[in-house]
PDB file as gemmi writes it, atoms N, CA and C in Angstrom:
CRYST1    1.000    1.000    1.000  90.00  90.00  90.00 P 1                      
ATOM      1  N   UNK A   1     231.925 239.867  78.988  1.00  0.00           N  
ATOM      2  CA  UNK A   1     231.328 240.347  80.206  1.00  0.00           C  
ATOM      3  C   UNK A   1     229.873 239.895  80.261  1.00  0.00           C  
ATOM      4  N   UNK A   2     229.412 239.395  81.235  1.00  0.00           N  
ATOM      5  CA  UNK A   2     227.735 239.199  81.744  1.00  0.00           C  
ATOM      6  C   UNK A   2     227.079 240.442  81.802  1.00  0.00           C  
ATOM      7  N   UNK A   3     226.253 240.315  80.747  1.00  0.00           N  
ATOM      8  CA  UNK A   3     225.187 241.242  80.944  1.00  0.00           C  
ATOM      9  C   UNK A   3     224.238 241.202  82.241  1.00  0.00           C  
ATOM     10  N   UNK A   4     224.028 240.205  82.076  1.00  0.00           N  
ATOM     11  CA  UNK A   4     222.807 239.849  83.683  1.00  0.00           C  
ATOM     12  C   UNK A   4     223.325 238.899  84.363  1.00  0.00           C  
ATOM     13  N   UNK A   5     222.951 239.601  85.856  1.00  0.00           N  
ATOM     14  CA  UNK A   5     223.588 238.512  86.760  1.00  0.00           C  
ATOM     15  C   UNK A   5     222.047 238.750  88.180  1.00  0.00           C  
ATOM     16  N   UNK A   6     221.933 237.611  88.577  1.00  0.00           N  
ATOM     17  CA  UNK A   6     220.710 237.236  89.544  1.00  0.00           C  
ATOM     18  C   UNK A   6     221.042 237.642  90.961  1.00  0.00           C  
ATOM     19  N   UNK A   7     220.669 238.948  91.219  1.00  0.00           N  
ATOM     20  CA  UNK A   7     221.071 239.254  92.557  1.00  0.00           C  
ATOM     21  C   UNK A   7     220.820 238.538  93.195  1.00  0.00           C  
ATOM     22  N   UNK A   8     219.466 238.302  93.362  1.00  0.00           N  
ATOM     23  CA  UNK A   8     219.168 237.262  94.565  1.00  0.00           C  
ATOM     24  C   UNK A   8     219.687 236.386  94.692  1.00  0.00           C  
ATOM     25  N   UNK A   9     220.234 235.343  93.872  1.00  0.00           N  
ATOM     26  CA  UNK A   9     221.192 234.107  93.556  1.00  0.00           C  
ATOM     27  C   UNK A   9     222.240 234.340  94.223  1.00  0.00           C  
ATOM     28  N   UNK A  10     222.813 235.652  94.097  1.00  0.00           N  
ATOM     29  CA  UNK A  10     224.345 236.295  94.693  1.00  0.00           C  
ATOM     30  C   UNK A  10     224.151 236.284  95.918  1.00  0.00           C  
ATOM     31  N   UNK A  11     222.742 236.615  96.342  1.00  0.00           N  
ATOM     32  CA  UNK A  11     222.564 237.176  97.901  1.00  0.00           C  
ATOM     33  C   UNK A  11     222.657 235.791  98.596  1.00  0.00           C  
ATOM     34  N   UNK A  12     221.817 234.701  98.463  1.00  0.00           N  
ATOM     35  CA  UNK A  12     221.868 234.010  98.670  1.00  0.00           C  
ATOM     36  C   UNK A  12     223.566 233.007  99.415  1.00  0.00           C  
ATOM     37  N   UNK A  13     224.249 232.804  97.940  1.00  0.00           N  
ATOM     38  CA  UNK A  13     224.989 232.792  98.331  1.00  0.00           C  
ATOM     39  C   UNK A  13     226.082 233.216  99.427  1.00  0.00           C  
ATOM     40  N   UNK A  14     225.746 234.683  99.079  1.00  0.00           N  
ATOM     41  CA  UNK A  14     227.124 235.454 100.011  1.00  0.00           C  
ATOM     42  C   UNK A  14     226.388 235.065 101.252  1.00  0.00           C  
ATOM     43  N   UNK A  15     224.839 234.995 101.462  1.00  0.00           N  
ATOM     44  CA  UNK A  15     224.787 235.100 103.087  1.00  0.00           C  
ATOM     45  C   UNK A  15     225.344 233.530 103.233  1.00  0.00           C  
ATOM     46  N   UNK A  16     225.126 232.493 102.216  1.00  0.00           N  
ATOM     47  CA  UNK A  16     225.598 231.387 103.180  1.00  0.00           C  
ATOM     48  C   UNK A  16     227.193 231.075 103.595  1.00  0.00           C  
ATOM     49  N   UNK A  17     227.871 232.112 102.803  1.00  0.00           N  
ATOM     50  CA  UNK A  17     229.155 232.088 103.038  1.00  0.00           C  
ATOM     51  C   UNK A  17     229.317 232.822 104.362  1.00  0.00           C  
ATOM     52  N   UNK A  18     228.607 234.213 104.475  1.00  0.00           N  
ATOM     53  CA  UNK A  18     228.826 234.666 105.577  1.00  0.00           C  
ATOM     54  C   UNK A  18     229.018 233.763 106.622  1.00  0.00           C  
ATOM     55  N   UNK A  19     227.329 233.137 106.545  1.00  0.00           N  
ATOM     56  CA  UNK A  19     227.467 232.037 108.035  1.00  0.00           C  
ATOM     57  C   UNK A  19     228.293 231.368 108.097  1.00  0.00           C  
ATOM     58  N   UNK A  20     229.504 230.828 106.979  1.00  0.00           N  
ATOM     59  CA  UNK A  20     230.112 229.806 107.342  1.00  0.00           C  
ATOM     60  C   UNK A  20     231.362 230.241 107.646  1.00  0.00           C  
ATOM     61  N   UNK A  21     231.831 231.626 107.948  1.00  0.00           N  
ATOM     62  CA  UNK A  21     233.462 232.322 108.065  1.00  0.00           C  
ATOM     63  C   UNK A  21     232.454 232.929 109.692  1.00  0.00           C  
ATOM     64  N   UNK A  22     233.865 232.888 110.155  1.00  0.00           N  
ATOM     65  CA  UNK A  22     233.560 233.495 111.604  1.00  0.00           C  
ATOM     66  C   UNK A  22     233.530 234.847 111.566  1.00  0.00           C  
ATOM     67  N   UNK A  23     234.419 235.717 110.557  1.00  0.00           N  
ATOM     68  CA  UNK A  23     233.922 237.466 110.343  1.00  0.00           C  
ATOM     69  C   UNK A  23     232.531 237.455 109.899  1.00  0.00           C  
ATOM     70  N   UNK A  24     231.894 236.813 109.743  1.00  0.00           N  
ATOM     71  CA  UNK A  24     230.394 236.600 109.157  1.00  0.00           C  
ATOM     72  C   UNK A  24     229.873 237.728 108.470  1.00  0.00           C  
ATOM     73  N   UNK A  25     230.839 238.015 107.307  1.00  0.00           N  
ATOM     74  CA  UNK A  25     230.764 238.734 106.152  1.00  0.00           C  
ATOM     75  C   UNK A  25     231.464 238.108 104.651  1.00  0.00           C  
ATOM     76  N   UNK A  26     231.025 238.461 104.124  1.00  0.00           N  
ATOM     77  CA  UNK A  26     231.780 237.583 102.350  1.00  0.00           C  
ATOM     78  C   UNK A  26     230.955 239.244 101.120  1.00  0.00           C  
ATOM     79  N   UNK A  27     231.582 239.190 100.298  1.00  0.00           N  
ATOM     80  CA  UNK A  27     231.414 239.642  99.083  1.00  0.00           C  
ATOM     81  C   UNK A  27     231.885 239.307  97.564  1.00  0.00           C  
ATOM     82  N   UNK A  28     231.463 240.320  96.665  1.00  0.00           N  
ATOM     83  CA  UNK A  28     231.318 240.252  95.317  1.00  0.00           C  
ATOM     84  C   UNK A  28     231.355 241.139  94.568  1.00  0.00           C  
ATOM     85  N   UNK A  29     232.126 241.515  93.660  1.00  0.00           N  
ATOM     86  CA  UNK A  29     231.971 242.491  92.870  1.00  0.00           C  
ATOM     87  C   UNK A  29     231.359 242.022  91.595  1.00  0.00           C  
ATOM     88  N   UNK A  30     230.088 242.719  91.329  1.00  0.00           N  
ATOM     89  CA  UNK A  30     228.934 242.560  90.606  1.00  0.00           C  
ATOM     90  C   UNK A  30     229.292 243.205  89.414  1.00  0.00           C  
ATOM     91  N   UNK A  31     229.781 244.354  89.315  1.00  0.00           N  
ATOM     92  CA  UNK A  31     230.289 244.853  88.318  1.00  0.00           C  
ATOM     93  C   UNK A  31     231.408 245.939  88.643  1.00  0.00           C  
ATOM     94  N   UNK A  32     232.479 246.175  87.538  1.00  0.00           N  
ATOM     95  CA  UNK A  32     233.180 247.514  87.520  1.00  0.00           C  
ATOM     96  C   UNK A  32     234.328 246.915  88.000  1.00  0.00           C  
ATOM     97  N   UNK A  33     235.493 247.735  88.262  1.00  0.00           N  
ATOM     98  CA  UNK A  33     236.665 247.193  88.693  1.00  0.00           C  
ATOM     99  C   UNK A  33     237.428 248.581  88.503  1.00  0.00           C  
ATOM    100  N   UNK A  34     238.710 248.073  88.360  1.00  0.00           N  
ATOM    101  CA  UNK A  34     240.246 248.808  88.282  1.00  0.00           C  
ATOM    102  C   UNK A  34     239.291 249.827  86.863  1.00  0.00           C  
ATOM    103  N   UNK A  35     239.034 248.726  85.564  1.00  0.00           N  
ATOM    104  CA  UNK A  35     239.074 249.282  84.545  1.00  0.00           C  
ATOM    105  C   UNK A  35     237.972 250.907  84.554  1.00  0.00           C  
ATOM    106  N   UNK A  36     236.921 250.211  85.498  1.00  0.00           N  
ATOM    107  CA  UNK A  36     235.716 250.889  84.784  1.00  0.00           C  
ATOM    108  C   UNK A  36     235.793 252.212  85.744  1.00  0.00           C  
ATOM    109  N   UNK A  37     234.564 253.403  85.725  1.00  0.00           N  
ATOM    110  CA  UNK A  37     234.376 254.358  86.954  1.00  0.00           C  
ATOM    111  C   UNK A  37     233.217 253.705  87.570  1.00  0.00           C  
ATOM    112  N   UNK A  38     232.334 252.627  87.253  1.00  0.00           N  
ATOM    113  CA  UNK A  38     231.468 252.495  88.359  1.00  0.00           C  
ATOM    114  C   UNK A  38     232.207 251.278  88.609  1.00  0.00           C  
ATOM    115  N   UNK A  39     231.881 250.753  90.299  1.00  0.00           N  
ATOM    116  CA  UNK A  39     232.076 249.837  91.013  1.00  0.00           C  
ATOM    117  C   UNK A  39     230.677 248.912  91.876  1.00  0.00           C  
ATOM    118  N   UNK A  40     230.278 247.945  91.642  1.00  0.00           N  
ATOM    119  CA  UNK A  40     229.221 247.729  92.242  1.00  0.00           C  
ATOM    120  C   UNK A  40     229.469 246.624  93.318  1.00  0.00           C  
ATOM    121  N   UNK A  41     229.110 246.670  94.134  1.00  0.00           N  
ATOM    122  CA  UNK A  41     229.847 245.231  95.043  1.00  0.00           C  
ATOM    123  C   UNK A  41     228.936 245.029  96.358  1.00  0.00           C  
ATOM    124  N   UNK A  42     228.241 243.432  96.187  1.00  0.00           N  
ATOM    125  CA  UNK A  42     227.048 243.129  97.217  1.00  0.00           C  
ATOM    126  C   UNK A  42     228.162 242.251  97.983  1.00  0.00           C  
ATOM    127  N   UNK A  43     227.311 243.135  99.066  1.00  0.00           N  
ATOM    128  CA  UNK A  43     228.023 242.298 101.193  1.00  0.00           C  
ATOM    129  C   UNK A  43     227.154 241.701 101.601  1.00  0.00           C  
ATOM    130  N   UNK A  44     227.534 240.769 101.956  1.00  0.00           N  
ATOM    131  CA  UNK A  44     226.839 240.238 103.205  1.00  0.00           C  
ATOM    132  C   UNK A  44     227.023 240.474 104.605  1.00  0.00           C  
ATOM    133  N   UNK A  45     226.501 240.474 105.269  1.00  0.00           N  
ATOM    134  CA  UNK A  45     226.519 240.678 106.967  1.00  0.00           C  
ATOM    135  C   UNK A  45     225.532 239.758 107.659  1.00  0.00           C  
ATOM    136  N   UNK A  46     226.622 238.737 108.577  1.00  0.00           N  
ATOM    137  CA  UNK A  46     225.443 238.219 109.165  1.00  0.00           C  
ATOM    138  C   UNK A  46     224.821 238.955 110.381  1.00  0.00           C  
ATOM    139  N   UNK A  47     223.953 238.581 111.343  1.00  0.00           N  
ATOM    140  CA  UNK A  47     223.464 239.486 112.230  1.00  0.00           C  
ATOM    141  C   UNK A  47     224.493 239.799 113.463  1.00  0.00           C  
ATOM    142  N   UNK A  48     225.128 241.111 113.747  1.00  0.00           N  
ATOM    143  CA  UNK A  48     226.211 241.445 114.408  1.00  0.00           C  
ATOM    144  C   UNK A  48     226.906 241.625 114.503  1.00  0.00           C  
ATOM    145  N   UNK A  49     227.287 241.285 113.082  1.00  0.00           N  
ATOM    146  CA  UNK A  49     228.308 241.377 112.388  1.00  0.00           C  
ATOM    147  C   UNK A  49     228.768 242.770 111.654  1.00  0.00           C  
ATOM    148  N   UNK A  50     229.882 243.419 111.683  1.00  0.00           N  
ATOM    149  CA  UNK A  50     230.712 244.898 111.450  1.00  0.00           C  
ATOM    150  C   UNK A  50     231.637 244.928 110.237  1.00  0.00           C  
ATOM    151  N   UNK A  51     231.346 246.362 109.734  1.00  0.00           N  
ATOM    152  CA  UNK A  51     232.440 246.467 108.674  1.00  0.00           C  
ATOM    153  C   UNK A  51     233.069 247.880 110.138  1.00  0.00           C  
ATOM    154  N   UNK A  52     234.111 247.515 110.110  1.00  0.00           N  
ATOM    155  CA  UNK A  52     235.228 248.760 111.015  1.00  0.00           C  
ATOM    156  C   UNK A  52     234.741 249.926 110.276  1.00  0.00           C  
ATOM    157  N   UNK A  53     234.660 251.297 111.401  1.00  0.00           N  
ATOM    158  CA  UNK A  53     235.137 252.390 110.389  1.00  0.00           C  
ATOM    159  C   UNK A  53     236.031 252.674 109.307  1.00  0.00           C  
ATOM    160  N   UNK A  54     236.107 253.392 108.298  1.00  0.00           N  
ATOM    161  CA  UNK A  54     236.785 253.644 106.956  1.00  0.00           C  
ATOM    162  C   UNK A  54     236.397 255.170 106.786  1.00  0.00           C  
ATOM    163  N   UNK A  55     237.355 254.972 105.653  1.00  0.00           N  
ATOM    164  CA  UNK A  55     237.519 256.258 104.732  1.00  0.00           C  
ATOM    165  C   UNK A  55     235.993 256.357 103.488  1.00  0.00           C  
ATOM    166  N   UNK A  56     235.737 257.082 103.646  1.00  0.00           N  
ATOM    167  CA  UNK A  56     234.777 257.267 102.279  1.00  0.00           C  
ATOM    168  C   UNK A  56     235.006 257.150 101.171  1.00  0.00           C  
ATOM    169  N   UNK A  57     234.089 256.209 100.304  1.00  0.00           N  
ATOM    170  CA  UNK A  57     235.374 255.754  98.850  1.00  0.00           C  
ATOM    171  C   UNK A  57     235.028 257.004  97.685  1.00  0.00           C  
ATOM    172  N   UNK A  58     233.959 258.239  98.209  1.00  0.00           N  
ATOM    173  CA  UNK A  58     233.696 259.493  97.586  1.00  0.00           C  
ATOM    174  C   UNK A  58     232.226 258.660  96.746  1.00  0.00           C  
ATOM    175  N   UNK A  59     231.234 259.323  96.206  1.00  0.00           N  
ATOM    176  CA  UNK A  59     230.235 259.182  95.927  1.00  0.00           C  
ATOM    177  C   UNK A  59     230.241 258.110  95.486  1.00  0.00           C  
ATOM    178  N   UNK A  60     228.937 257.145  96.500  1.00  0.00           N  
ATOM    179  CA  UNK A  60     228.869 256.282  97.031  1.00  0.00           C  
ATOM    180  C   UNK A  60     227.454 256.086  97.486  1.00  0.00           C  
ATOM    181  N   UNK A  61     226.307 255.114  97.020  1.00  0.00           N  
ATOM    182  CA  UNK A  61     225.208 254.848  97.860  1.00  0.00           C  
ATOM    183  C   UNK A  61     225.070 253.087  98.288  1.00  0.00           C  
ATOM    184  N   UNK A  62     223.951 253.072  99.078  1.00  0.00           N  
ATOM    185  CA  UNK A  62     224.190 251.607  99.796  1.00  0.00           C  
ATOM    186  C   UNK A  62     222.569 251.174  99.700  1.00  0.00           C  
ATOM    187  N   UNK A  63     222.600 250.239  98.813  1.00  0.00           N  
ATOM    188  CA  UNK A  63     221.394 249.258  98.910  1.00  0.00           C  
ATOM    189  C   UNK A  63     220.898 248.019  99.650  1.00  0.00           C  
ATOM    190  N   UNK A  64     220.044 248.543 100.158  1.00  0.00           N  
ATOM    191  CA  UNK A  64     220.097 247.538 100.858  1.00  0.00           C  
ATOM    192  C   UNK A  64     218.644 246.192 100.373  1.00  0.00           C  
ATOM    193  N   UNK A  65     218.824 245.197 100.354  1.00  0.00           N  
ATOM    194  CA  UNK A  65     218.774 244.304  99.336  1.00  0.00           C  
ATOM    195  C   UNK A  65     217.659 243.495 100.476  1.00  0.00           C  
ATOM    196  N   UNK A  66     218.204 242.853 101.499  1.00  0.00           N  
ATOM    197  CA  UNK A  66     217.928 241.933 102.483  1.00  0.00           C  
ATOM    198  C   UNK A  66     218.581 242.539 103.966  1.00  0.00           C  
ATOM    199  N   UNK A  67     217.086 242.726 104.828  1.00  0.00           N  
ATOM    200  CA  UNK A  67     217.827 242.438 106.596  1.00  0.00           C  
ATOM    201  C   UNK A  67     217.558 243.955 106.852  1.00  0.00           C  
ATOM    202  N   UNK A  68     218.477 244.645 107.867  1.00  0.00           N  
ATOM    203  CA  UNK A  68     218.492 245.793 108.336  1.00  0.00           C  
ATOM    204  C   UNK A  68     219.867 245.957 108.729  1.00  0.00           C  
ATOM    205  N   UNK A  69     220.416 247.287 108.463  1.00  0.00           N  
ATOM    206  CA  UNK A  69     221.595 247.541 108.711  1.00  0.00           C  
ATOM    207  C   UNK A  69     221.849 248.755 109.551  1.00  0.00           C  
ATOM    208  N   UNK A  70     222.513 249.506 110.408  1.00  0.00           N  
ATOM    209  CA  UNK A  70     222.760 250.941 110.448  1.00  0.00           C  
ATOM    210  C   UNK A  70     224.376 251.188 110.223  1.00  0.00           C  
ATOM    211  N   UNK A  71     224.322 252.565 109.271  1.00  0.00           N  
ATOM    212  CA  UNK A  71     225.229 253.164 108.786  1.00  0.00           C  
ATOM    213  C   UNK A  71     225.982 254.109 109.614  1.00  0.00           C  
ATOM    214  N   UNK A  72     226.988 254.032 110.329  1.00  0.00           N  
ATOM    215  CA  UNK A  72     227.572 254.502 111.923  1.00  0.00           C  
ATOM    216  C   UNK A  72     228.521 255.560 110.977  1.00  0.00           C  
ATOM    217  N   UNK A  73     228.381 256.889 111.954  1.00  0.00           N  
ATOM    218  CA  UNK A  73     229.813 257.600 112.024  1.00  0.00           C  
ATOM    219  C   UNK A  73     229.845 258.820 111.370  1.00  0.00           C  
ATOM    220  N   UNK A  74     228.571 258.783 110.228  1.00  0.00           N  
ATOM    221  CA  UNK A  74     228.170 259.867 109.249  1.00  0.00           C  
ATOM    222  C   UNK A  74     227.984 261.317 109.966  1.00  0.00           C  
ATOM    223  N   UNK A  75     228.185 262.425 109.544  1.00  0.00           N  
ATOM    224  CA  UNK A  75     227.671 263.485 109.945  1.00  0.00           C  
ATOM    225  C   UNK A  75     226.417 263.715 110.637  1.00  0.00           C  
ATOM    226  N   UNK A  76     225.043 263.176 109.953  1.00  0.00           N  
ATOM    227  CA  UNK A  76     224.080 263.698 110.496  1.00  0.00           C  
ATOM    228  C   UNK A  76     223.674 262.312 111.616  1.00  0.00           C  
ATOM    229  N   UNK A  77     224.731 261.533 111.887  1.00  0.00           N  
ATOM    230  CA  UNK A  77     224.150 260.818 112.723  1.00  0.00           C  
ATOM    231  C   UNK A  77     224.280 259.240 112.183  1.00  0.00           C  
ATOM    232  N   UNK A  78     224.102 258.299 112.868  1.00  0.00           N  
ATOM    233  CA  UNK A  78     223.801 256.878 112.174  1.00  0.00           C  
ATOM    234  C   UNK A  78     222.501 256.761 111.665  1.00  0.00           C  
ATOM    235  N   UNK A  79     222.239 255.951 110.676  1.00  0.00           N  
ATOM    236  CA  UNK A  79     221.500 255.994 109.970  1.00  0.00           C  
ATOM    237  C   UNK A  79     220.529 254.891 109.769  1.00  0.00           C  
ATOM    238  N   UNK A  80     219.782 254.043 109.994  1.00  0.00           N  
ATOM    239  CA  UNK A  80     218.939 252.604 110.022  1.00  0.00           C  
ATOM    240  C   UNK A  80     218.990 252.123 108.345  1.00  0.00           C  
ATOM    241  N   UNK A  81     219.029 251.232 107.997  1.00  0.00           N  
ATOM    242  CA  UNK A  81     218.236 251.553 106.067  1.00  0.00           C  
ATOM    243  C   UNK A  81     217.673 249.963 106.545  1.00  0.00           C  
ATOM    244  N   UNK A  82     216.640 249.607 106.055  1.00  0.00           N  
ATOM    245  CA  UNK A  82     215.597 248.326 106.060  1.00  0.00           C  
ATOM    246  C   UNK A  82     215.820 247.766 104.623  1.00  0.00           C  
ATOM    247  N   UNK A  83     215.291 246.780 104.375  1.00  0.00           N  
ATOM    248  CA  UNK A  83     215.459 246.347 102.634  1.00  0.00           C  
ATOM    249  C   UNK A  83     214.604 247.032 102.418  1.00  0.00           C  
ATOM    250  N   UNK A  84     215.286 247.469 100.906  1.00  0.00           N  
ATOM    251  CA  UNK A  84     214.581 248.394  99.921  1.00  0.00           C  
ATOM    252  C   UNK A  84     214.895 249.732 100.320  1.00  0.00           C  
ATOM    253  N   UNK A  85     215.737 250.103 101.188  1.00  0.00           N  
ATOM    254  CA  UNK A  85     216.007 251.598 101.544  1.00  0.00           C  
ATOM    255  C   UNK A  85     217.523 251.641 100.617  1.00  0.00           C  
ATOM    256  N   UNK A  86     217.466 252.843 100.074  1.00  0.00           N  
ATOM    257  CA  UNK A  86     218.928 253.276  99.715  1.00  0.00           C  
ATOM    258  C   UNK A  86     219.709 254.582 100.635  1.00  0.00           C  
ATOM    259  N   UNK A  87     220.831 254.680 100.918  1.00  0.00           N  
ATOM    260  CA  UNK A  87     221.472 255.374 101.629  1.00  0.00           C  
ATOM    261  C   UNK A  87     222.717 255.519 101.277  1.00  0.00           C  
ATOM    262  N   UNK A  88     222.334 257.413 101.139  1.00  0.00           N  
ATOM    263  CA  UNK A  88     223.655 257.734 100.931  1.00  0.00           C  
ATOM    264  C   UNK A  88     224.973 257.709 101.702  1.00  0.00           C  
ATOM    265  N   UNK A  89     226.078 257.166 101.184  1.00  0.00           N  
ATOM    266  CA  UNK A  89     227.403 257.225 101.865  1.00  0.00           C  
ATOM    267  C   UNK A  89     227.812 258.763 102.348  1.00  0.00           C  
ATOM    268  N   UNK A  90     228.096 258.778 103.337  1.00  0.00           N  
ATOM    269  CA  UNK A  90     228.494 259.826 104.144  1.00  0.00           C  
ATOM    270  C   UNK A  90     230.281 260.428 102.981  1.00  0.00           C  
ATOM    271  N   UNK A  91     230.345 261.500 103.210  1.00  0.00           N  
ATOM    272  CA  UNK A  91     232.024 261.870 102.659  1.00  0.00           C  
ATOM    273  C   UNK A  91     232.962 262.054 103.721  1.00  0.00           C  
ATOM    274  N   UNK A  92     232.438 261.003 104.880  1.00  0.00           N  
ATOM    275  CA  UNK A  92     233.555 260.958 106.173  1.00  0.00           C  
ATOM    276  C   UNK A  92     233.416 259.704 106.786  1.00  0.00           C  
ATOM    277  N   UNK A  93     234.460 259.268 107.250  1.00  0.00           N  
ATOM    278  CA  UNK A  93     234.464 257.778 108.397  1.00  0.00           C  
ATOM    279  C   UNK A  93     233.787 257.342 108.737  1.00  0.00           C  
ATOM    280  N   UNK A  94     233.532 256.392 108.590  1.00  0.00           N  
ATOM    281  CA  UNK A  94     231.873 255.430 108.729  1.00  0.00           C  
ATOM    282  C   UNK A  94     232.048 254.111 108.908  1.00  0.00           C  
ATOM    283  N   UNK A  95     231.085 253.556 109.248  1.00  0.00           N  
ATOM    284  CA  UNK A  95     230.951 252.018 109.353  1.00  0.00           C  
ATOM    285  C   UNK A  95     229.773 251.518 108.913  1.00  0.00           C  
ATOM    286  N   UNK A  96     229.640 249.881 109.176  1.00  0.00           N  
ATOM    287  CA  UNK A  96     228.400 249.157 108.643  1.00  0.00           C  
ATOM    288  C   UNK A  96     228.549 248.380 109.509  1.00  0.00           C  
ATOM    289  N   UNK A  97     227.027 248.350 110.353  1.00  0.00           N  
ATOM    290  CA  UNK A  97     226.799 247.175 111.395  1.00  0.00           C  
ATOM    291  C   UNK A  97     225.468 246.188 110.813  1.00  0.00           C  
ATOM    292  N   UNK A  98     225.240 244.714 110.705  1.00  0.00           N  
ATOM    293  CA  UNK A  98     224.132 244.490 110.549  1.00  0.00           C  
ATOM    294  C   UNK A  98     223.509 244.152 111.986  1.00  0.00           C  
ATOM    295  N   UNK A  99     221.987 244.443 111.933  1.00  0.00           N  
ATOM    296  CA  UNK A  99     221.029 244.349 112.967  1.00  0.00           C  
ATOM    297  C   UNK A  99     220.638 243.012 112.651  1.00  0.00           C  
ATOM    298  N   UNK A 100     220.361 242.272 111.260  1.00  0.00           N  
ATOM    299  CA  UNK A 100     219.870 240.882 111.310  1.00  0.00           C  
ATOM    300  C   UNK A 100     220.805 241.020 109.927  1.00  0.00           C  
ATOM    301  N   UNK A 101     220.638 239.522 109.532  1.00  0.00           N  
ATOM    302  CA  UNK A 101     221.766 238.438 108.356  1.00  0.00           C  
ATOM    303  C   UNK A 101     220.718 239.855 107.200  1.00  0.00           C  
ATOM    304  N   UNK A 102     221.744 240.348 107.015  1.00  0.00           N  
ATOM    305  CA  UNK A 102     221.763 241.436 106.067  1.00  0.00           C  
ATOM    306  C   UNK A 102     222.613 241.467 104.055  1.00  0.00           C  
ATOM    307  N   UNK A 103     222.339 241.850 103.403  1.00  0.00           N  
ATOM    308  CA  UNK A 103     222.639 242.353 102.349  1.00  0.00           C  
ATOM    309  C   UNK A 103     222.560 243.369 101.581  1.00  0.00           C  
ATOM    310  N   UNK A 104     223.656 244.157 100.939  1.00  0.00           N  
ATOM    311  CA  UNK A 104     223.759 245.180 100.610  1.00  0.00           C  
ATOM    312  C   UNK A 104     224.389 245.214  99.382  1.00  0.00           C  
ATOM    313  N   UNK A 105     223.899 246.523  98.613  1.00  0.00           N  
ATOM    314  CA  UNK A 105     224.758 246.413  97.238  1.00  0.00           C  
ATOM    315  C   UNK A 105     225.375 248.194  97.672  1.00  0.00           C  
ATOM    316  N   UNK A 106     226.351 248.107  97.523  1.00  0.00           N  
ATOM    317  CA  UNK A 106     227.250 248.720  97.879  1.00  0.00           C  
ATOM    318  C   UNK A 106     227.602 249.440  95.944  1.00  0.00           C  
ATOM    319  N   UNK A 107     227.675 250.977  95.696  1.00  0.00           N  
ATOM    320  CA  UNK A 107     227.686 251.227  94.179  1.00  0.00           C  
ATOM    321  C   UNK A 107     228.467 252.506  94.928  1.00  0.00           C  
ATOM    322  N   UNK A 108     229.598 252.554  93.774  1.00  0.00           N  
ATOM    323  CA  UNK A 108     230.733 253.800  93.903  1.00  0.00           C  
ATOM    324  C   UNK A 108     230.928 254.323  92.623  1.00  0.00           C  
ATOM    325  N   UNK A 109     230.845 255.381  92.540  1.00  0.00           N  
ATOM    326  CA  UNK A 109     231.273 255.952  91.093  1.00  0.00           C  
ATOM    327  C   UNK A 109     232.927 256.736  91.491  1.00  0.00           C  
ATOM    328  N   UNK A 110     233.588 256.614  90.900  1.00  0.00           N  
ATOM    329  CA  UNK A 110     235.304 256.771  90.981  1.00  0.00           C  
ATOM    330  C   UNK A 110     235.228 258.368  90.154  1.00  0.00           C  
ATOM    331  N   UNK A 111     235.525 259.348  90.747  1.00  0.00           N  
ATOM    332  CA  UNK A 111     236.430 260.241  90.739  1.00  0.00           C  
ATOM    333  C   UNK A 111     237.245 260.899  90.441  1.00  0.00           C  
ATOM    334  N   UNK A 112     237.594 261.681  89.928  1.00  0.00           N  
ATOM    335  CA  UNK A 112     239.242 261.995  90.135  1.00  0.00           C  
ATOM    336  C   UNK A 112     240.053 262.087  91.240  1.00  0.00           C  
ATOM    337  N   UNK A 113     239.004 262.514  92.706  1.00  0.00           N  
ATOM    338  CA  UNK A 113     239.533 262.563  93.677  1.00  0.00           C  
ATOM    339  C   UNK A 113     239.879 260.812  93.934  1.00  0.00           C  
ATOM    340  N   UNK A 114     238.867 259.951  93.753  1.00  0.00           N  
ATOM    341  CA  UNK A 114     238.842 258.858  94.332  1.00  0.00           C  
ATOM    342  C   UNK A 114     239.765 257.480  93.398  1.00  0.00           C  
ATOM    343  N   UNK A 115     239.806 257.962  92.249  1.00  0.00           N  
ATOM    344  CA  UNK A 115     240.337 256.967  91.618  1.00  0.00           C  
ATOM    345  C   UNK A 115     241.848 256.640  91.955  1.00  0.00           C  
ATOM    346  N   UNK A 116     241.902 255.421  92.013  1.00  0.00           N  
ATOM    347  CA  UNK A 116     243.396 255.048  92.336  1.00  0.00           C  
ATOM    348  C   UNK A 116     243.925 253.746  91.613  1.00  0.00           C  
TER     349      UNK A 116                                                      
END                                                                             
């Protein structure tokens, strides 16, 4: 397993993948998986680009790395996060819109409720 891995290098990348798929989103799982309880996984979003509403994957925060995003659907409202803001995942139906070519590190810790 990689101990260190170059976010920015990652970011980079994923945004140029974004631009080049017409969903103008791509990702990565940075760390964690099936095996582990944490999950870490950076998105890209280009500008306008949507993640649909979903299910909450249960404790859950969202980094945001590069760009501006708002976090739709949450209880207290949608939410803005700028780079360098972290934001907590709502525990109900939500979405991710980017406002400009955005990146996010997306971190889940698994559950008992959530593990599957």
């Amino acid at each position: 397993m990689e101990t260190s891995r170059s976010l920015t290098a990652i970011s980079a990348q994923l945004l140029d993948k974004a631009r080049s798929v017409s969903a103008g989103r791509s990702s990565d799982t940075v760390f964690g998986g099936a095996e582990h309880a944490l999950r870490q996984t950076m998105i890209a979003l280009t500008a306008g680009s949507k993640l649909a509403d979903h299910e909450s994957p249960g404790d859950a925060t969202l980094h945001i790395l590069i760009g501006r995003v708002v976090l739709t659907g949450g209880p207290a409202g949608d939410l803005i996060g700028n780079a360098g803001d972290l934001l907590v995942i709502p525990n109900s139906r939500h979405g991710l819109a980017a406002e400009s070519d955005s990146v996010v590190l997306l971190t889940v810790a698994k559950t008992p409720h959530s593990a599957k």
